[in-house]
N, C-alpha and C positions, 0 to 999 in steps of 0.2 A: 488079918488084923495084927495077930502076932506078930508077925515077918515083915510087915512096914512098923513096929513098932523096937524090934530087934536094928531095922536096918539104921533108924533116925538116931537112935543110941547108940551104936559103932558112930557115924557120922559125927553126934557132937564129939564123943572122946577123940575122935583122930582129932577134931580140930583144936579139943582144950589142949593135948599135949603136942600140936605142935604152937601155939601159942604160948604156952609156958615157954618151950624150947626156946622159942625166939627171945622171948622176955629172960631166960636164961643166959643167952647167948649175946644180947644185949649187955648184958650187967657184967657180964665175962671182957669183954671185949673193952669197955668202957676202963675196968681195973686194968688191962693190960692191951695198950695200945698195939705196940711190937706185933701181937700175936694175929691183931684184927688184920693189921699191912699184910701179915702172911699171907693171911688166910685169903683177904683179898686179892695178892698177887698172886693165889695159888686157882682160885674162881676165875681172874684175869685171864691165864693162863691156857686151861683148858675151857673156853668159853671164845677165848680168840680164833680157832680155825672156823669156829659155827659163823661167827662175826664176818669173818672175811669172804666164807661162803656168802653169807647174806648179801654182802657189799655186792661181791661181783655179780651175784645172782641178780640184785636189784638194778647196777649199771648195765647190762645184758638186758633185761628187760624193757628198762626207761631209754636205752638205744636200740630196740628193735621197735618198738612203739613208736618211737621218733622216727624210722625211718618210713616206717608201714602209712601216716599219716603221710610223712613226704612224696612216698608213693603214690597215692590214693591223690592227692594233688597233683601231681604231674601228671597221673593218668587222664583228671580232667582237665587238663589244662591243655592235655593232647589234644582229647576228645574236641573241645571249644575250640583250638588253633586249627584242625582236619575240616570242622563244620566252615572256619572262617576262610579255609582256601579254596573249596569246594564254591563257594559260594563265588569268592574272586575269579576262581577259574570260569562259572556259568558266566558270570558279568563282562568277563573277559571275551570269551567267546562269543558274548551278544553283539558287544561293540564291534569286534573282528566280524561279525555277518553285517552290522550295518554300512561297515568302512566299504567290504568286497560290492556290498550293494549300492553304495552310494556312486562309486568308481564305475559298476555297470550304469546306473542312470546317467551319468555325466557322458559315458563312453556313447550311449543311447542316444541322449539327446544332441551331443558336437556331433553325431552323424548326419541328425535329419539338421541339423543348423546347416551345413556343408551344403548339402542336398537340397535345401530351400525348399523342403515340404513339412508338412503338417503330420506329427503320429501322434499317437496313444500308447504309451508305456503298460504294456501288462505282466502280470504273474504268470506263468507256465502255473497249472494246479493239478493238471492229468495229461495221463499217457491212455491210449487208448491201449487193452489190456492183450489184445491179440497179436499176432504176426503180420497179422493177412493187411492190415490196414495202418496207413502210419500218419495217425490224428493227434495233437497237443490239443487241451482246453487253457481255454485263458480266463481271469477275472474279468474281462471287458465285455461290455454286448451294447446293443442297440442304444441305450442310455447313454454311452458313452461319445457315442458317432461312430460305431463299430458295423459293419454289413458285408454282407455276404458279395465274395469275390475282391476285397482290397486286400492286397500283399500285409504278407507279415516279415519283418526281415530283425537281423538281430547286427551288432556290429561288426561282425565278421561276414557279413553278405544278407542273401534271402535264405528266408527259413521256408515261408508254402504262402498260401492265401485261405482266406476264411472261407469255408464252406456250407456255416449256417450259425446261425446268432439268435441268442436271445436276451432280455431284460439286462443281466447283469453278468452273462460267459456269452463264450464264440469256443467252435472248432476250426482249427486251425488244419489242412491237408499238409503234410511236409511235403516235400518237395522228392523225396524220395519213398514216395507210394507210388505205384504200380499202374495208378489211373493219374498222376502228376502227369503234365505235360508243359514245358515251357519252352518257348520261341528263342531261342539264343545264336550268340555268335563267339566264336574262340578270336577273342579279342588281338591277337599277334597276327595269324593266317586270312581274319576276314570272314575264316569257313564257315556258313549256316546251317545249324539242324536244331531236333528239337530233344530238348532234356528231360528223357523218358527216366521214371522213379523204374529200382532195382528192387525194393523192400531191402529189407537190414541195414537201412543208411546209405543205400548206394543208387548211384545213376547211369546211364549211358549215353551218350548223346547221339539219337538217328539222325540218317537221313542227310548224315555230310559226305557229297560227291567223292569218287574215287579218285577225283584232282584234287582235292580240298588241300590245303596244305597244314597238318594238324602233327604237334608233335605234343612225344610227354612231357609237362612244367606248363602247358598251355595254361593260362587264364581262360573262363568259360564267363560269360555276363550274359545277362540278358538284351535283347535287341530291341523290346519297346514295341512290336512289332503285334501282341496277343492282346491287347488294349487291358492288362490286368500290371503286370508290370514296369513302370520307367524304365527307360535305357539303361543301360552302362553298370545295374548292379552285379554285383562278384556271386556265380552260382559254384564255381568250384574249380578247380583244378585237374588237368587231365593225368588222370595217375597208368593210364596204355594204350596202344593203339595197336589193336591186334592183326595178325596178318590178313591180307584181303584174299578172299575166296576166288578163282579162278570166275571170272564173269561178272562177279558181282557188280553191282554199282555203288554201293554204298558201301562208309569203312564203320570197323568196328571200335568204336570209341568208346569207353568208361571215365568217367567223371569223378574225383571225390570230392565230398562235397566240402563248402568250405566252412561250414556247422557239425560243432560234436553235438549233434542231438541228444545224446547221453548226459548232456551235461546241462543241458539248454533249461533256464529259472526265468528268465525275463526276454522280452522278445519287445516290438514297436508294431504297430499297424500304423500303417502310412494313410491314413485317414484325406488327406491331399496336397494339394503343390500350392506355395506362397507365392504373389503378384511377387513382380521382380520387383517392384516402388514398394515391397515389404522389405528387401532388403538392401535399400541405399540410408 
């Protein structure tokens, strides 16, 4: 109690003498103006470099604040302009798939308009997942007028024929499986055999005579001839004709086909053929 009562007493005296002081120093100053300018220019003085420290200290500040805000806005302004390309770029991208798809339909349908038959535009949706077998699934099935054994063809020829259907899908046999078989003719030569599937996208064509006259760049169509396919579509191109075997009868022919099945998104089922009085 002592010692905060010692302490309170120091306290007032410091503050009565330097209040006097001032009131001193006041009444001083007031008689003798000259002195106060000194004394002021001489506080001015050394009081100045703290000053200009402050200044700069404070524009340093109020300019790095300034630009940390600036920052902090441009960052999201980044953020918001990245969100808004990203999103033009999907948009973009949407329309470029429906442009390349609209150009397959059109491509689709001026063929069967040419052709004077009837198809059904579907979606490729599966590959059949093995080697051994080379099956497409389609959107289309029975509902549609989709059934088992009508050709499937895409605008650059025949892709295979349906092999079984249901409700609302079909499989599709490509044309280069293994148990494929189509009745054809190399449309330059005349020559007939049949376009045996290779597996891996490839064909051969059997069963064309050692006279046949077949060369490489032939055209391969179908003959019309298996009651599954019309005449005259494009199954592929003859990519060799290998040498003939001492006796043989038949020549050795491979076919490529004229479908990247790697690539194949849409295909037609030829569902059937239009009265010719459909097309006058």
């Amino acid at each position: 109690m002592a010692a905060v009562y010692q302490h309170t007493t120091k306290t007032s005296l410091t503050v009565g003498v330097l209040f006097c002081a001032a009131l001193l120093l006041c009444a001083y100053t007031k008689e003798r103006p000259a002195v106060a300018r000194l004394g002021a220019s001489w506080v001015g003085e050394f009081l100045r470099p703290f000053q200009a420290l402050h200044g700069a200290t404070r524009h340093s500040l109020l300019s790095w604040w300034g630009d940390y805000i600036a920052l902090l806005e441009t960052q999201r302004e980044n953020v918001r302009l990245k969100t808004r390309l990203a999103a033009l770029e999907a948009q973009n991208s949407q329309l470029l798939e429906f442009k390349k798809e609209n150009v397959r339909i059109r491509g689709l349908l001026r063929m069967a308009e040419e052709a004077a038959v009837e198809v059904v535009v579907a979606n490729v949706i599966g590959y059949d997942p093995s080697n051994w077998v080379q099956v497409i699934t389609i959107d289309k099935g029975s509902r549609d007028g989709v059934r088992v054994e009508l050709p499937v063809l895409e605008r650059n020829g025949v892709v295979g024929h349906v092999i079984s259907c249901g409700a609302g899908s079909a499989r599709v046999l490509l044309l280069s499986d293994r148990t494929s078989g189509i009745d054809a003719i190399v449309q330059e030569g005349r020559a007939r055999g049949v376009l045996q599937g290779m597996g891996r996208f490839r064909a051969r064509l059997e069963y064309v005579l050692e006279g046949g006259q077949v060369k490489v760049g032939d055209r391969v169509i179908t003959s019309g001839m298996d009651n599954i396919f019309p005449k005259g579509l494009l199954l592929g191109v003859v990519s060799s004709v290998g040498p003939k075997a001492t006796g043989a009868l038949f020549q050795e022919i491979e076919v490529r086909s004229s479908i990247d099945f790697t690539k194949l998104e849409m295909v037609e089922v030829l569902v059937g053929v239009r009265p010719r009085e459909d097309l006058d």
